[in-house]
C-alpha positions in Angstrom: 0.0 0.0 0.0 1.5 3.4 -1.0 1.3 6.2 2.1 1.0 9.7 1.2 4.4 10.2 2.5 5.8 7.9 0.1 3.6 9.2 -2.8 4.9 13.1 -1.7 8.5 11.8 -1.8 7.9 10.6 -5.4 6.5 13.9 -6.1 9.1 15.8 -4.6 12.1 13.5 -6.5 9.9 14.3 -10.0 9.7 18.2 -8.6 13.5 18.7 -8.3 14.2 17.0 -10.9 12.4 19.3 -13.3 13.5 22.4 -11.6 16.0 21.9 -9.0 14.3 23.0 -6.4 12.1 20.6 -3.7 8.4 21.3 -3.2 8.6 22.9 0.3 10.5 25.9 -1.6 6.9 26.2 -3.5 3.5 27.4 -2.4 1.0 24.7 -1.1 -0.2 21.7 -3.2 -2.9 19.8 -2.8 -1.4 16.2 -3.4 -4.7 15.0 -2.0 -6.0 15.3 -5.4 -3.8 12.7 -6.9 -2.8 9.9 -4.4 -4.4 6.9 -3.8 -3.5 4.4 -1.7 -4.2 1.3 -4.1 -1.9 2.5 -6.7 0.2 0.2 -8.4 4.0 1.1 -8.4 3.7 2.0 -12.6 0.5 4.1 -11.7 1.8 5.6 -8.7 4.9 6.9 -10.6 2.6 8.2 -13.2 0.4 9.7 -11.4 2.9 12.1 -9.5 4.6 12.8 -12.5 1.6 14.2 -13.2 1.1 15.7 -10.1 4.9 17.2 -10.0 3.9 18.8 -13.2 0.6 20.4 -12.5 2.2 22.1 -9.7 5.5 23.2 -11.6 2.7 24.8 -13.8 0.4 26.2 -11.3 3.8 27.6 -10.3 4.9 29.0 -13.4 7.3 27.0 -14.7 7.9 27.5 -18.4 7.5 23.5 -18.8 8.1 21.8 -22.2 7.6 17.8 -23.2 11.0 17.0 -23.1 10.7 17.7 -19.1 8.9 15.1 -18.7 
């Protein structure tokens, strides 16, 4: 079972490695949105890629494809 601690890690990772910077440098997220405990590991790393870059967006982040 994936915890939301584990699931805001693998946000974070997807976060800094975009940008550089970790997601407590950034205003507040809801990650709520996105996790799910009963992910699968391939679903759970998709899904915060997407998360990581909704928020580099909603943070202004001139993002391209190639970042992710």
């Amino acid at each position: 079972m994936l915890t939301m601690q584990d699931f805001r890690r693998m946000v974070n990772r997807e976060v800094v490695a975009v940008c550089g910077i970790g997601m407590d440098c950034l205003s507040d997220f809801d990650l709520y949105n996105y996790y799910d405990p009963d992910l699968s590991d391939d679903e759970a790393r998709t899904v915060a890629a997407e998360a990581a870059h909704d928020l580099l967006e909603e943070e202004g982040f001139p993002l391209t494809e190639e970042d992710y």
